[in-house]
C-alpha positions as CSV (number, residue, x, y, z in Angstrom):
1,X,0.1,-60.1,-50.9
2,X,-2.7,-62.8,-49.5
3,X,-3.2,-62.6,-46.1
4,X,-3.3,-66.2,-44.8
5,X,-6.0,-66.0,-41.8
6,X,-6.3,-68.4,-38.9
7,X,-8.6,-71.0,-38.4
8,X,-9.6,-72.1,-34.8
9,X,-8.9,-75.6,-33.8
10,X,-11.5,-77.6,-32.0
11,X,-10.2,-77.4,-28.7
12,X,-10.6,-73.7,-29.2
13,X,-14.0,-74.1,-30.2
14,X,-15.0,-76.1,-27.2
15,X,-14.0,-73.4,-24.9
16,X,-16.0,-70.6,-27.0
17,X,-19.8,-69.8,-25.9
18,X,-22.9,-71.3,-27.7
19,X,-24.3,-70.2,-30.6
20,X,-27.8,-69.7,-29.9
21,X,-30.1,-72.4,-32.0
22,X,-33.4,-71.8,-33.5
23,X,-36.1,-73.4,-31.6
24,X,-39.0,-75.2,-32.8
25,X,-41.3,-72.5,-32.2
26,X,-39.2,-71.1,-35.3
27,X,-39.0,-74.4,-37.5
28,X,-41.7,-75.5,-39.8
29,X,-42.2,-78.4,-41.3
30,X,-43.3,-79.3,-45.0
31,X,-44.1,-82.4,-45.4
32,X,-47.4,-81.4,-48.3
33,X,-47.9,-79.6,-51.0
34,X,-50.4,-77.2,-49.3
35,X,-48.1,-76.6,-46.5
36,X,-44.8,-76.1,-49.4
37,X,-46.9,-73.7,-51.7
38,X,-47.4,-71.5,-47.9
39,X,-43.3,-71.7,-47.3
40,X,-42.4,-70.6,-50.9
41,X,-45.3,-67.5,-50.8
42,X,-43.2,-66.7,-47.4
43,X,-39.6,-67.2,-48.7
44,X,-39.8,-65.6,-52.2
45,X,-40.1,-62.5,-50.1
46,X,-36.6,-62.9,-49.2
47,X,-33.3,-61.8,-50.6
48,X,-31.2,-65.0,-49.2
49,X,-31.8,-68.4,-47.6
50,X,-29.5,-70.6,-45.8
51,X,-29.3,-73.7,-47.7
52,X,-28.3,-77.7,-47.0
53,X,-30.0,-80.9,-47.6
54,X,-29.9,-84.3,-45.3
55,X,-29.6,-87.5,-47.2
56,X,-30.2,-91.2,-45.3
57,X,-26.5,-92.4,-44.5
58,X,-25.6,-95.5,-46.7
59,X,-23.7,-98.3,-45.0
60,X,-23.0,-100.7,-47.3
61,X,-19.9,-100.8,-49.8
62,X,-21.8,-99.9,-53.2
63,X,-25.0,-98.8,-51.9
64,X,-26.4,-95.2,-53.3
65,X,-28.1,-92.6,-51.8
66,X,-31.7,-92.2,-53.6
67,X,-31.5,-88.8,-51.4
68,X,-32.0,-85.9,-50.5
69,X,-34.8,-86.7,-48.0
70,X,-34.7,-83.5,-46.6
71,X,-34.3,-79.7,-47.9
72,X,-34.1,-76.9,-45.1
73,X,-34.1,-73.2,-46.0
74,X,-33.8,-71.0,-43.7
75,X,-34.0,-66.9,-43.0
76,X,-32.7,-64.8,-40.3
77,X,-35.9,-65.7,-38.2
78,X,-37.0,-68.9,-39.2
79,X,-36.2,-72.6,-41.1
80,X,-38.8,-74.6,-43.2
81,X,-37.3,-77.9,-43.0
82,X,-39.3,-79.9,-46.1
83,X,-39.6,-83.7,-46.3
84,X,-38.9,-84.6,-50.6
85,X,-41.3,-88.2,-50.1
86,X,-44.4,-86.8,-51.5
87,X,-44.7,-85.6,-54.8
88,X,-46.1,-82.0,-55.0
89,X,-44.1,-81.3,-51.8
90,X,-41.0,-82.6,-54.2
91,X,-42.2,-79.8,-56.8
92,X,-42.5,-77.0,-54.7
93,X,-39.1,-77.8,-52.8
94,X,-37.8,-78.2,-57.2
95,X,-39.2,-74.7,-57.5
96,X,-37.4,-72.8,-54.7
97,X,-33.8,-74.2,-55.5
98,X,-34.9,-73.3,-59.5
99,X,-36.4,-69.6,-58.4
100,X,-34.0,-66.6,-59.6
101,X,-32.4,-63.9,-58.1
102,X,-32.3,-65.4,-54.5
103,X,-28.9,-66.1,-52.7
104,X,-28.5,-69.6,-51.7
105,X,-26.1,-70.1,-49.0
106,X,-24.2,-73.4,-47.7
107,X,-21.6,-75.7,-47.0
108,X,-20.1,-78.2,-48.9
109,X,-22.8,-77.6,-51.1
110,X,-21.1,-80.0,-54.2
111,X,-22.7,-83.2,-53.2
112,X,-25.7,-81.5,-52.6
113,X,-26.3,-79.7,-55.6
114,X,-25.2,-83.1,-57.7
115,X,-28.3,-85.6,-56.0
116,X,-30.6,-82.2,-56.4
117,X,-30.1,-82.5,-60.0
118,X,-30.3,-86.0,-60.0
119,X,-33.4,-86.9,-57.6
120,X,-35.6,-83.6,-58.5
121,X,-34.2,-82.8,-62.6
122,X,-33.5,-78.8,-61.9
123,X,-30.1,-77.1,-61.4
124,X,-30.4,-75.1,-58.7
125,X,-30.1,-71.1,-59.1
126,X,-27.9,-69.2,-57.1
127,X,-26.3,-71.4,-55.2
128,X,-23.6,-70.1,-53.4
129,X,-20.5,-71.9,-51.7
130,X,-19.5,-70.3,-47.9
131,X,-16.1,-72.3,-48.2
132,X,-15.3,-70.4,-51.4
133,X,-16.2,-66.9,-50.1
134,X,-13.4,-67.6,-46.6
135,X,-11.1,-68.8,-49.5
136,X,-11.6,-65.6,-51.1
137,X,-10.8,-63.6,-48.1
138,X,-7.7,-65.5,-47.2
139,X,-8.5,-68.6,-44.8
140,X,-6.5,-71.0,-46.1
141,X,-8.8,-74.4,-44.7
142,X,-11.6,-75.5,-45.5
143,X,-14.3,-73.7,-43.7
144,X,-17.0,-75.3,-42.6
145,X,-20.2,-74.3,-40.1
146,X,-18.7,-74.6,-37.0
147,X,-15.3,-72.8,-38.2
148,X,-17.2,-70.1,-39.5
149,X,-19.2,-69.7,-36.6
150,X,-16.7,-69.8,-34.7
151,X,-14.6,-66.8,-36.6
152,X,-17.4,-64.4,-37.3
153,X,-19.0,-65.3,-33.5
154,X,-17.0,-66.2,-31.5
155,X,-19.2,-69.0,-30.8
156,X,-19.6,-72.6,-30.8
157,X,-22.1,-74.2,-33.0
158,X,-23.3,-77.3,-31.9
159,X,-24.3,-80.4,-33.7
160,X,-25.5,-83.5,-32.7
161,X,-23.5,-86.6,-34.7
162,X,-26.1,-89.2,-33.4
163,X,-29.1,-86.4,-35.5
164,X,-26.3,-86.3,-38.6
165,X,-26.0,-90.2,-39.3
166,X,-29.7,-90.7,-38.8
167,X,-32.5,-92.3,-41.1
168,X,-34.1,-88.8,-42.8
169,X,-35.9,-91.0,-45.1
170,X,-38.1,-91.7,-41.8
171,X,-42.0,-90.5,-42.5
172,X,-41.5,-88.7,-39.7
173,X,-38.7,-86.8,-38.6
174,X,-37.7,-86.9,-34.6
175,X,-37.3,-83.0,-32.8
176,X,-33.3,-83.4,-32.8
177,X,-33.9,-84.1,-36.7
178,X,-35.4,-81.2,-37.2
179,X,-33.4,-78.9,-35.0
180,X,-30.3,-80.3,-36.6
181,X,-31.4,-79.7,-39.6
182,X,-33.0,-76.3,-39.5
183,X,-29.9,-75.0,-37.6
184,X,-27.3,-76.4,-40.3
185,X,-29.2,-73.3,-42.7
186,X,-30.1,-71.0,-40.1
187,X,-26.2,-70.7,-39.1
188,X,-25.4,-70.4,-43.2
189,X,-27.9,-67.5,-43.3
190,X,-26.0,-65.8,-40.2
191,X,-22.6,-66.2,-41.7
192,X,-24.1,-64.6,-45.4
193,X,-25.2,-61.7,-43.9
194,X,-22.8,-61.5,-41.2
195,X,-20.0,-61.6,-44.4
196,X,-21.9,-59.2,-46.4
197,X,-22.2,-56.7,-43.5
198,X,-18.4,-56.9,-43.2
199,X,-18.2,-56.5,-47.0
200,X,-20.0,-53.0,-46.7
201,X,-18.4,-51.8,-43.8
């Protein structure tokens, strides 16, 4: 028999502590090729990343996203957030999400992993769905970062709508962009391991 598992609402959430944010001191950003080819020598070393990718919002009725704009990976200690506008950058960035035998962990990764394949021709390699591992262990909604946060936690994860619906096709990408965006795969990274310690408890 499935256990069906609670989800907290959002006025719950409110109420819970903060989860505490990488800061910029812990966020790099790749916005060359010489500066992607140092982030992927640092996180090959690793056996997970937190994944998610930031496209500029479309308006219009009809109008398509030529995105992502933005890839962030992050590990337990630090997020390389990499702007996809120059070429070799784009390569490198094409390379990570290709490279083996390193778990890629996210959110509502579907519409993600569908422009990746269209904007940079590679399917991404282990890939890996947070929703579909709380589905698995008997949360009946679908979980997203600040649910899952908020279960594992206790916390609240905070995220700034204004930073969401902004341009991240800008040449250069505001502080609030790039804690936004660090912190959506730094708190994916968390919530992996967090799960996996669980598993092997």
């Amino acid at each position: 028999m499935t256990t069906h598992r609670p989800t907290p609402d959002k006025d719950a959430i409110a109420l819970l502590p903060p989860f505490e944010r990488l800061g910029l001191d812990r966020i790099t950003l790749v916005s060359t090729g010489v500066q992607a080819r140092q982030a992927f020598e640092q996180l090959v070393m690793f056996q997970a990343w937190g994944f998610d990718t930031e496209s500029k919002p479309t308006f219009k009725v009809g109008e398509a996203s030529d995105g992502p704009h933005v890839l962030q990976l992050a590990t337990r200690h630090r997020a390389w957030v990499f702007q996809l506008h120059e070429p070799e950058c784009r390569g490198v960035a094409a390379d990570l999400l290709a490279y083996g035998g390193i778990t890629k962990a996210g959110f509502g990764l579907g519409d993600d992993r569908r422009r990746i394949v269209h904007k940079l021709g590679i399917e991404p390699e282990g890939i890996l769905e947070l929703n579909t591992v709380f589905r698995e262990r008997g949360y009946r909604k679908d979980m997203g970062v600040k649910g899952a946060v908020a279960v594992l936690f206790n916390q609240r994860f905070q995220k700034s709508k204004k930073a969401a619906t902004s341009n991240w096709a800008n040449a250069r990408l505001s502080e609030s962009q790039l804690i936004y965006a660090a912190n959506d795969a730094f708190a994916a990274i968390r919530v992996w391991e967090e799960l996996s310690d669980k598993s092997a408890r």
